[in-house]
Legacy VTK file of the C-alpha trace (Angstrom):
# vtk DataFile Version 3.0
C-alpha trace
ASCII
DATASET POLYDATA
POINTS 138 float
-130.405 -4.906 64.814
-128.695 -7.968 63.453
-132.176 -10.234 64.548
-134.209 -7.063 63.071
-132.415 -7.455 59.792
-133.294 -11.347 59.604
-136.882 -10.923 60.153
-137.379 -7.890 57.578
-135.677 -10.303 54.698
-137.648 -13.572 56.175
-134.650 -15.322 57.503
-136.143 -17.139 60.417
-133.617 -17.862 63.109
-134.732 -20.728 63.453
-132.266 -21.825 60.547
-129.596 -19.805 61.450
-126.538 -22.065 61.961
-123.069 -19.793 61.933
-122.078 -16.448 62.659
-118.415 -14.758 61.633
-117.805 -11.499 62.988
-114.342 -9.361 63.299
-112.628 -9.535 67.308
-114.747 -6.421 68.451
-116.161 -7.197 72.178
-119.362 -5.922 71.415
-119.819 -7.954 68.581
-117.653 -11.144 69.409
-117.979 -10.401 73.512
-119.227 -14.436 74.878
-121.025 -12.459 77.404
-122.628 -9.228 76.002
-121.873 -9.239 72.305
-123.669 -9.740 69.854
-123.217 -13.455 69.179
-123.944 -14.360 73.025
-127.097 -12.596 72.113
-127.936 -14.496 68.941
-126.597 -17.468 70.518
-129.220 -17.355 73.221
-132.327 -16.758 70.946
-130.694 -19.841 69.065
-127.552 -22.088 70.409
-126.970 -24.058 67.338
-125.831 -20.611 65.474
-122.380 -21.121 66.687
-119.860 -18.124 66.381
-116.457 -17.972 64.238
-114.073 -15.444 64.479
-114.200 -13.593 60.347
-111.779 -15.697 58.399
-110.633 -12.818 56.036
-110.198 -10.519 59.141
-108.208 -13.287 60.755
-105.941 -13.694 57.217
-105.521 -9.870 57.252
-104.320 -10.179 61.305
-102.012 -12.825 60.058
-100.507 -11.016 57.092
-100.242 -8.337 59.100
-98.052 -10.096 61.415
-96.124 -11.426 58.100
-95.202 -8.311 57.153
-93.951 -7.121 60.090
-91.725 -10.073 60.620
-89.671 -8.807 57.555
-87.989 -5.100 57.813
-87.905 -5.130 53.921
-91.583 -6.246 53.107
-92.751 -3.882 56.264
-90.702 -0.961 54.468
-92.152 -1.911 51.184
-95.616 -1.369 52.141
-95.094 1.097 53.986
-93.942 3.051 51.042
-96.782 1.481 48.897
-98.857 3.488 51.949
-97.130 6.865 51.678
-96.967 7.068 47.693
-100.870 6.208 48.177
-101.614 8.843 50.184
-99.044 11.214 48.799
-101.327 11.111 45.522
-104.561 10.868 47.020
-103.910 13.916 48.873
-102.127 16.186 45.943
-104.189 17.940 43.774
-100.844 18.362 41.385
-99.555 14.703 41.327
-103.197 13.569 40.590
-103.228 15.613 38.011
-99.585 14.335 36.515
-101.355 11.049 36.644
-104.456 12.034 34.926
-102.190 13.912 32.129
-99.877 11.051 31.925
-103.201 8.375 30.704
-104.266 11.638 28.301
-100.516 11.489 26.807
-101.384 7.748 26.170
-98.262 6.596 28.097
-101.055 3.971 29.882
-104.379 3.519 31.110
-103.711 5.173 35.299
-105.133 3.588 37.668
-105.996 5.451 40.683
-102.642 5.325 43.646
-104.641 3.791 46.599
-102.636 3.898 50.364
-102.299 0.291 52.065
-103.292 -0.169 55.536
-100.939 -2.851 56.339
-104.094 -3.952 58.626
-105.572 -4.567 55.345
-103.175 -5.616 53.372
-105.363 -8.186 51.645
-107.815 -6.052 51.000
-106.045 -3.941 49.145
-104.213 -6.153 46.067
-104.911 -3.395 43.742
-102.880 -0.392 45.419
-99.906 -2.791 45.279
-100.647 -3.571 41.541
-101.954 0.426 40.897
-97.847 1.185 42.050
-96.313 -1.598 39.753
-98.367 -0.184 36.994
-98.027 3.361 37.233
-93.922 3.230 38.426
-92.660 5.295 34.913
-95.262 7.970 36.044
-94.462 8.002 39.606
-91.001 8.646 38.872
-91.613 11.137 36.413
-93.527 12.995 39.098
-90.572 12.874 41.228
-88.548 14.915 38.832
-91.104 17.891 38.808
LINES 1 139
138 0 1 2 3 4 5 6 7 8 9 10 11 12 13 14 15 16 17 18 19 20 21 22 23 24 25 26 27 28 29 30 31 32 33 34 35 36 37 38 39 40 41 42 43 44 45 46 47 48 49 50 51 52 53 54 55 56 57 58 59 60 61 62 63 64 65 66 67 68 69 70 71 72 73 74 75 76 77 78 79 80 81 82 83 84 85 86 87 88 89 90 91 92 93 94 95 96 97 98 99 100 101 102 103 104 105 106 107 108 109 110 111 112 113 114 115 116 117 118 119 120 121 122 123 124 125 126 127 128 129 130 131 132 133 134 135 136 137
C-alpha cells in the first residue's frame, strides 16, 4: 500500500532514501515488515525507528520513574475522561465560558503513552482549575 501510495503521487522509489515507522513487527519486522519490503525494491531507503514515538516511549518511562509525576498524570487522565464522559460537568464547563469566568477549553484525558502528544490536556487542566473545582462542589 505504502509503494501504491508513492506511485499515485509520482514519488518514484527510486529517490526514496529513509523510512521512520513506530516498533510494530509488521511495519518495522527486518524480515516481513514493511520496511524489509521497501528495503528490497530499494536498499538505500534505510529504516529508522519514529523519533517522536521513540520520545513518547522515553517520556513514558520518565514519568514512571517518579510516583508524583506518574500520579499527576494520571489524574490529568481521569479529570480528562471524567469530563469527556459527563454530560453534566461538560455542561458546567460550557456555562462557566458563558458566565465569562474564561474562554474553556475542552478537558482532554492523557495517555501517558502519549504524553507528548498531548501538551494541551495538561495546559486545558491548568487553565480551567477554578472551574474544575467548582464542579467538585456540585
Amino acid at each position: 500500500m505504502i509503494l501504491d501510495v508513492l506511485l499515485r503521487f509520482g514519488l518514484p522509489i527510486s529517490l526514496l532514501r529513509g523510512q521512520t515507522y513506530d516498533g510494530g513487527s509488521n511495519i518495522a519486522g527486518r524480515l516481513t515488515g514493511a520496511q524489509a519490503v521497501i528495503a528490497e525494491k530499494q536498499p538505500l531507503a534505510l529504516f529508522v525507528h519514529c523519533l517522536m514515538h521513540a520520545g513518547n516511549l522515553v517520556a513514558a518511562h520518565s514519568i514512571e520513574a517518579s510516583s508524583v509525576v506518574r500520579d499527576a498524570v494520571s489524574v490529568v487522565n481521569d479529570l480528562g475522561s471524567l469530563f469527556h464522559h459527563s454530560t453534566k460537568l461538560t455542561a458546567t464547563l460550557r456555562s462557566a465560558e458563558f458566565v465569562g469566568r474564561r474562554s474553556v477549553n475542552h478537558l482532554q484525558p492523557l495517555c501517558p503513552r502519549r504524553v507528548l502528544c498531548r501538551g494541551l490536556a495538561l495546559q486545558s487542566i491548568l487553565h480551567n482549575l477554578d472551574v474544575i473545582r467548582f464542579a467538585n462542589e456540585i
